[in-house]
C-alpha positions as CSV (number, residue, x, y, z in Angstrom):
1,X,85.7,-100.5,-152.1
2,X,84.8,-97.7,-154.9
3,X,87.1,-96.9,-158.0
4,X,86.8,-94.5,-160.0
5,X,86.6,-95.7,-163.9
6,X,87.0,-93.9,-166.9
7,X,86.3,-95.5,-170.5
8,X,86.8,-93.7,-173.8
9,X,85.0,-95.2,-176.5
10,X,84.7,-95.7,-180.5
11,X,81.5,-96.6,-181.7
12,X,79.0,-95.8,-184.7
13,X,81.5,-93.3,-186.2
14,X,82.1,-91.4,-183.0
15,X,84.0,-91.3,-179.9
16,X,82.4,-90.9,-176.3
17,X,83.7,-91.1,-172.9
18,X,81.9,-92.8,-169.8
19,X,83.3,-92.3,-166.6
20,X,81.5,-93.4,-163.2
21,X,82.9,-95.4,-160.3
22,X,82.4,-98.8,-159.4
23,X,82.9,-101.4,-156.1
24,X,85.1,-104.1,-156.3
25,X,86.5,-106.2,-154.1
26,X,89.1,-104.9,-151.5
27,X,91.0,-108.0,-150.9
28,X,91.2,-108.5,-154.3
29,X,91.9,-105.2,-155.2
30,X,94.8,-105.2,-152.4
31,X,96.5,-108.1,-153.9
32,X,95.7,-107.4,-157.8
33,X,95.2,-103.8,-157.8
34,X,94.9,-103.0,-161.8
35,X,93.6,-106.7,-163.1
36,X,90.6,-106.2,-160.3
37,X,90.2,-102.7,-161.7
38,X,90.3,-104.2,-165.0
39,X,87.9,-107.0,-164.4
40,X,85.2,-104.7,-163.3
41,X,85.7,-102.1,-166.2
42,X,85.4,-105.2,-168.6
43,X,82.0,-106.0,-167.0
44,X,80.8,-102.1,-166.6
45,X,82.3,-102.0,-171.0
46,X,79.9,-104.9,-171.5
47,X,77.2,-103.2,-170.0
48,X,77.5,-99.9,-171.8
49,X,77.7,-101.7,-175.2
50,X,74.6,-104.2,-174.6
51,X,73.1,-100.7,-173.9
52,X,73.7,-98.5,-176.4
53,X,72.9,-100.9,-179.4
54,X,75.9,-101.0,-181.3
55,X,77.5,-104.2,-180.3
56,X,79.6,-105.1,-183.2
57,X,81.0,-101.7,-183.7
58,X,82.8,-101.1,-180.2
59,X,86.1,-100.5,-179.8
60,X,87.8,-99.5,-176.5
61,X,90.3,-96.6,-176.8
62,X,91.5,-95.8,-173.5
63,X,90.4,-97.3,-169.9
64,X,91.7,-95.3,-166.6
65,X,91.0,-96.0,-163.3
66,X,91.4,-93.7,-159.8
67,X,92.3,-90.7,-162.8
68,X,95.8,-91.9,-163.2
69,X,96.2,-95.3,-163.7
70,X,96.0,-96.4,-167.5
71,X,94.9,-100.4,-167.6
72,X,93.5,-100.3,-171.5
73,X,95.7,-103.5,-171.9
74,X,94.8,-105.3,-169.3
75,X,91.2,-104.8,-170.5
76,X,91.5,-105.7,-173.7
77,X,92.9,-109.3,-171.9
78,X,90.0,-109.8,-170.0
79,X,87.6,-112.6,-171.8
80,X,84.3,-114.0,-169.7
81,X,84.8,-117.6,-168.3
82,X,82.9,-119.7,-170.2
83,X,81.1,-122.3,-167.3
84,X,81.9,-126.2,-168.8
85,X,78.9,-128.2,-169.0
86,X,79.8,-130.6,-170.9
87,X,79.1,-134.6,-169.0
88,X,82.6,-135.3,-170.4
């Protein structure tokens, strides 16, 4: 399934918008509609910064999916699992 995600964005100074769409999940989507679309503009915000080359300077302003629904809160929750290694 394809939603449409918009990102506005601080970095370097300046502001900037990104806006694309992006597939996710439909079952998940159908149970947890904006922490799926929040998960996958996380991952599409990580992207965008490891591209750009400003890493430390990014701050997320405002994250919209399908043009209506503001989830900037729910991104700013969402932190990477970290896989546990560790023999103990």
């Amino acid at each position: 399934m394809e939603i449409q995600i918009e990102v506005q964005l601080f970095a370097n100074g300046a502001k900037f918008l990104q806006s694309g769409s992006c597939t996710v999940i439909t079952t998940d989507f159908r149970k947890e509609p904006e922490w799926t679309a929040a998960v996958s503009a996380y991952e599409w915000f990580l992207k965008i910064k490891s591209s750009v080359g400003y890493p430390d300077d990014f701050q997320i302003i405002r994250v919209v999916y399908n043009l209506e629904n503001d989830i900037t809160s729910l991104v700013r929750k969402v932190r990477p699992k970290i896989k546990d290694d560790l023999p103990f």
